[in-house]
N, CA, C and O of each residue as an XYZ file, in Angstrom:
388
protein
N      95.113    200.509     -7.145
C      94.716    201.378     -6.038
C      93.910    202.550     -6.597
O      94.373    203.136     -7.576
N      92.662    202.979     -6.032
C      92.683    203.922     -6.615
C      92.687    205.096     -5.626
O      93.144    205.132     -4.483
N      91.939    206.246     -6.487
C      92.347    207.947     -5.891
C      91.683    207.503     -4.702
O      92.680    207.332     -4.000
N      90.433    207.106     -3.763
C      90.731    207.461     -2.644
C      91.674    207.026     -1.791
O      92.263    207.679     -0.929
N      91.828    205.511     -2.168
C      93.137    204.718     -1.280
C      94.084    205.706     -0.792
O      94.262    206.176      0.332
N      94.707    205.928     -2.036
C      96.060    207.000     -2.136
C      95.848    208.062     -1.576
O      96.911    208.490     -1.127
N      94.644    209.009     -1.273
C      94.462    210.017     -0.168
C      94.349    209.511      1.218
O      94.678    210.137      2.226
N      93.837    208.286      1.171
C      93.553    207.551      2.486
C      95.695    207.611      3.307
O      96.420    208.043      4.203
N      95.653    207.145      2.593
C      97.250    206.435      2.351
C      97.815    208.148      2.743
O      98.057    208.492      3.900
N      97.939    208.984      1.661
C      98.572    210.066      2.095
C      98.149    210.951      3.175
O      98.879    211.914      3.410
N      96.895    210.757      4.005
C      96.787    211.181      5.295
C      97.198    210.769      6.511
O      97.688    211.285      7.515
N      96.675    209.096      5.941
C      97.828    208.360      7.204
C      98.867    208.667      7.354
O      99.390    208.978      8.424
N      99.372    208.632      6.255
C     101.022    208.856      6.282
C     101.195    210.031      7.131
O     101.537    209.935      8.310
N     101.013    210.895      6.673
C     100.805    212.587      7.476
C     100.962    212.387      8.541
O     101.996    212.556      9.187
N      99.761    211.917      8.956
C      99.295    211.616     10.355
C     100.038    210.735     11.846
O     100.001    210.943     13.059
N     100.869    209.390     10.702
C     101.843    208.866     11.403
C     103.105    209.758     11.968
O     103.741    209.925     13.009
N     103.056    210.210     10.638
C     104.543    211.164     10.960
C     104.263    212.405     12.428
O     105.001    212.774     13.342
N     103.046    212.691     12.097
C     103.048    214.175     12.909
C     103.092    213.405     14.554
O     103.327    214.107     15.538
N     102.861    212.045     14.671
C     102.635    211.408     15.512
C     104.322    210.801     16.184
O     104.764    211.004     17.315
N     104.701    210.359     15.530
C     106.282    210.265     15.356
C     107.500    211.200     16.027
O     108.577    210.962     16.572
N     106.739    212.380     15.686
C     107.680    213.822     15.632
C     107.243    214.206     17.179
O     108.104    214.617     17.958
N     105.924    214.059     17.572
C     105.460    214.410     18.994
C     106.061    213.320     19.748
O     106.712    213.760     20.695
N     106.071    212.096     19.662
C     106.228    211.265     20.559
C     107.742    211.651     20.183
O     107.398    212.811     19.957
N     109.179    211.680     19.910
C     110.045    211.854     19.991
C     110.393    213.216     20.895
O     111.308    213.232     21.719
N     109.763    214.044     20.693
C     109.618    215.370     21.382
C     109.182    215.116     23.004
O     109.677    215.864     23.846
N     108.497    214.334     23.310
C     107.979    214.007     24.523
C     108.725    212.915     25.219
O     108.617    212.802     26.440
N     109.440    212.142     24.553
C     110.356    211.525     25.491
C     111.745    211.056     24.080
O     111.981    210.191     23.237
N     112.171    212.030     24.506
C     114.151    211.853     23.766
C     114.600    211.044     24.549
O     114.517    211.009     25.776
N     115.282    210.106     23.556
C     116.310    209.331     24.358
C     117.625    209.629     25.077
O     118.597    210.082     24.473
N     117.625    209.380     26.299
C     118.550    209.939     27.234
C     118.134    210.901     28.338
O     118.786    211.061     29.370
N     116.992    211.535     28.041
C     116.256    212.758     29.023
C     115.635    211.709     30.229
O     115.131    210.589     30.307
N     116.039    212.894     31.146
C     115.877    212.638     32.726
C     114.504    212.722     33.377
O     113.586    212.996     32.603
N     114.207    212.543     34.612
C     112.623    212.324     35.026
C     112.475    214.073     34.830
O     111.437    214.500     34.324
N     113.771    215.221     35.336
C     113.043    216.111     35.233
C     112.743    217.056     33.582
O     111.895    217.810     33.105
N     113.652    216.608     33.307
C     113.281    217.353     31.791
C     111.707    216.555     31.360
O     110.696    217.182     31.040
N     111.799    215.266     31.435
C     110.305    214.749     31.037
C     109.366    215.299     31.619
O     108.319    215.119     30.996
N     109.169    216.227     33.045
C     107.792    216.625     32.917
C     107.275    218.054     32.590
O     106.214    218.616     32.860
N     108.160    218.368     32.055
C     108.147    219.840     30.923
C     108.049    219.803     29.565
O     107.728    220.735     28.829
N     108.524    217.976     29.070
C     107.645    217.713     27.915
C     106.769    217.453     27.778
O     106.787    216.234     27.608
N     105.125    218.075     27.679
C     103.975    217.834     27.815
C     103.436    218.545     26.316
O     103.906    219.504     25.704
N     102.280    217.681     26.005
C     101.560    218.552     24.535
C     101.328    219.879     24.740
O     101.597    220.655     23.823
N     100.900    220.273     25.724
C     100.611    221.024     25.899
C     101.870    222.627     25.842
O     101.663    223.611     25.132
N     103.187    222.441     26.859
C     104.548    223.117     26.175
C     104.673    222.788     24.768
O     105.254    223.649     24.108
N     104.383    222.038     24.312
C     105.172    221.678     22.468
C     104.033    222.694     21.858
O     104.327    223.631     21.117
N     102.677    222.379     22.275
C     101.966    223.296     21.468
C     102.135    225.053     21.498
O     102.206    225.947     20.655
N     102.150    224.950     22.962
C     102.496    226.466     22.943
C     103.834    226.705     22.769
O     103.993    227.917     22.908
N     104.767    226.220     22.560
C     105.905    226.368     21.370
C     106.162    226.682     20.180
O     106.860    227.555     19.664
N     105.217    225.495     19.623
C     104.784    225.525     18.316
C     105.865    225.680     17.250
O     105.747    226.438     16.288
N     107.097    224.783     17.529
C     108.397    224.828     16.655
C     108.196    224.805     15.305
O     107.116    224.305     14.992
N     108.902    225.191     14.373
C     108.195    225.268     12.828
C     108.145    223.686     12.583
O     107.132    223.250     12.037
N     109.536    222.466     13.079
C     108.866    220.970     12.684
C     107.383    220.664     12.759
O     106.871    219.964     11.886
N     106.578    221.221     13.891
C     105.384    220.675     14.439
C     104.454    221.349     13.427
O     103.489    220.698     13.026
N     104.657    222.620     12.967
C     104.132    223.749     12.153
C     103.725    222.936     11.122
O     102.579    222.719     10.727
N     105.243    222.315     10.546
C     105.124    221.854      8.844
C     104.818    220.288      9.379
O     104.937    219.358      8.581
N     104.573    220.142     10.230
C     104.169    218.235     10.438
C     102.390    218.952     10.118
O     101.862    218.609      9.060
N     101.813    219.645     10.811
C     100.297    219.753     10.699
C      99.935    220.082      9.598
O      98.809    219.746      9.232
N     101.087    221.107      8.433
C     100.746    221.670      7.350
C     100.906    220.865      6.379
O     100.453    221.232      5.294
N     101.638    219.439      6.469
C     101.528    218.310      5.755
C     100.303    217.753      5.574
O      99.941    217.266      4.502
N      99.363    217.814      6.984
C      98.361    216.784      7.150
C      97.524    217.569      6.697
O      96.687    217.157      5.893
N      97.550    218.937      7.122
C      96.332    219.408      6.474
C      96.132    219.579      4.841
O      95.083    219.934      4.303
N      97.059    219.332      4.340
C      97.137    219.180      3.156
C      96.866    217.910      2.809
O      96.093    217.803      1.857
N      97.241    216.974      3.259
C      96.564    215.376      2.498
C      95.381    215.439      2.725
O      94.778    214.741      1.909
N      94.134    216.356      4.054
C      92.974    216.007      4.482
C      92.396    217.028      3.404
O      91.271    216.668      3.054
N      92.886    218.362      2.679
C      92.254    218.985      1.594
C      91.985    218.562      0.618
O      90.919    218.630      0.008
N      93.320    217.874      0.254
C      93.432    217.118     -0.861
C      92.806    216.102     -0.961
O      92.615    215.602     -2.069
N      92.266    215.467      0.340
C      91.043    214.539      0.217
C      89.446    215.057     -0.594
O      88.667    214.741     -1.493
N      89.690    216.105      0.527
C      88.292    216.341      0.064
C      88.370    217.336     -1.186
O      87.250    217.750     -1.486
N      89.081    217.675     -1.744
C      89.230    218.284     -3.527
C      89.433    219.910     -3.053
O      89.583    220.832     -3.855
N      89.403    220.060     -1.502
C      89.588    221.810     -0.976
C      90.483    222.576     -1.813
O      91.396    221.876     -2.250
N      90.519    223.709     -2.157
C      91.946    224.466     -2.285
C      92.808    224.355     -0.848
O      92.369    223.937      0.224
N      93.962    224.776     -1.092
C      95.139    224.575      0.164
C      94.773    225.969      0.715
O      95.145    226.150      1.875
N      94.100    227.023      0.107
C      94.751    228.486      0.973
C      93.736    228.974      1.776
O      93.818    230.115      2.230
N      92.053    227.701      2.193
C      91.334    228.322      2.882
C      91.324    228.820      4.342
O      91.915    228.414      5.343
N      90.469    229.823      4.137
C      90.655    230.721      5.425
C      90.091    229.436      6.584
O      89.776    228.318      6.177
N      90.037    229.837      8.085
C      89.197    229.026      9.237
C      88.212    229.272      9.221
O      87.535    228.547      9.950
N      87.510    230.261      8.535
C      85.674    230.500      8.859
C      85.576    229.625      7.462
O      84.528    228.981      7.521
N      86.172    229.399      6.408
C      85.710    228.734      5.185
C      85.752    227.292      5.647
O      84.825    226.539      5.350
N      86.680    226.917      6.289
C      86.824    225.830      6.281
C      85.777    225.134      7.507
O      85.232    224.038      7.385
N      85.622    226.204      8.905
C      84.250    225.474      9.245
C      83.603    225.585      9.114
O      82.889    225.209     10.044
N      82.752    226.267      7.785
C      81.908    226.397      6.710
C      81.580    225.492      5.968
O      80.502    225.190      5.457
N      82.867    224.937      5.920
C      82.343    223.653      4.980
C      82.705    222.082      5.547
O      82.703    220.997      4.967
N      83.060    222.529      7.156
C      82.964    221.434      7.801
C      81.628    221.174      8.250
O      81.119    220.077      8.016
N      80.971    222.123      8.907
C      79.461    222.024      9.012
C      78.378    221.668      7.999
O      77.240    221.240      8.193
N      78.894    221.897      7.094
C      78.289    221.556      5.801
C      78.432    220.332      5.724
O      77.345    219.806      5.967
N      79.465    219.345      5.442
C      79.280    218.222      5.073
C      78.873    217.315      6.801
O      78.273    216.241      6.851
N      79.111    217.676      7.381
C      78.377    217.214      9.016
C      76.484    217.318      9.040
O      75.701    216.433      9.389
N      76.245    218.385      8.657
C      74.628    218.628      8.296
C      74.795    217.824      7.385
O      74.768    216.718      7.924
N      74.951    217.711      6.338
C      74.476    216.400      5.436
C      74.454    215.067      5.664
O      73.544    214.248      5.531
N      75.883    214.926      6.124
C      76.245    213.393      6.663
C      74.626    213.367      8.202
O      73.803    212.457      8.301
N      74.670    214.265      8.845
C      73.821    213.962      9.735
C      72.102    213.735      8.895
O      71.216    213.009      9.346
N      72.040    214.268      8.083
C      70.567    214.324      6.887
C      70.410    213.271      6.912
O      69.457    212.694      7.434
N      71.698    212.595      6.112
C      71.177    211.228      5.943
C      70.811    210.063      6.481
O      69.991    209.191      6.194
N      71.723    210.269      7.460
C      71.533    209.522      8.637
C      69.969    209.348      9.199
O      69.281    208.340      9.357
N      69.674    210.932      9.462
C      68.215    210.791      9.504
C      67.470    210.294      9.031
O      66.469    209.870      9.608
N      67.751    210.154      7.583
C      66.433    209.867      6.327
C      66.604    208.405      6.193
O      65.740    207.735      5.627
N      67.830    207.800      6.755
C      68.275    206.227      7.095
C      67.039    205.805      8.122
O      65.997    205.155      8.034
N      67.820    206.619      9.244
C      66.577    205.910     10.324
C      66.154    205.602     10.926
O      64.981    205.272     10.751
């Protein structure tokens, strides 16, 4: 396997889980029609329980660690250098054709 697999692999993973943790949150086993329609993404997000916290801070860490990021960037760095590799990826595309 190599290094990207294994980032591939450790984002999925992330990603399953954070997926896992919401869908359990949105319908527990045993909850009634009315508790279910107060579980919505939308309450969990504006909740924002520390599980959900450290489920995203997992992923965002396998998706840094993809791309070789440090872990402690700020949000203007990081869509700094999301735009960045989007302008390029779009460059080429162009110069494709």
């Amino acid at each position: 396997m190599g290094l990207l697999d294994g980032r591939v692999r450790a984002i999925a993973e992330a990603a399953r889980e954070l997926v896992r943790l919401r869908d359990a949150w949105l319908n527990p086993a045993g909850a009634d029609e009315s508790e279910l329609k107060g579980r919505t993404l939308t309450n969990l997000y504006n909740q924002r329980p520390e599980w959900l916290r450290q489920a995203h801070a997992r992923l965002d860490a396998a998706v840094f660690a993809a791309y070789g990021w440090p872990g402690d960037l700020g949000k203007e760095e990081i869509l700094g250098r999301l735009l960045a590799l989007n302008l390029a990826r779009a460059g080429k595309a162009y110069l494709r054709g």
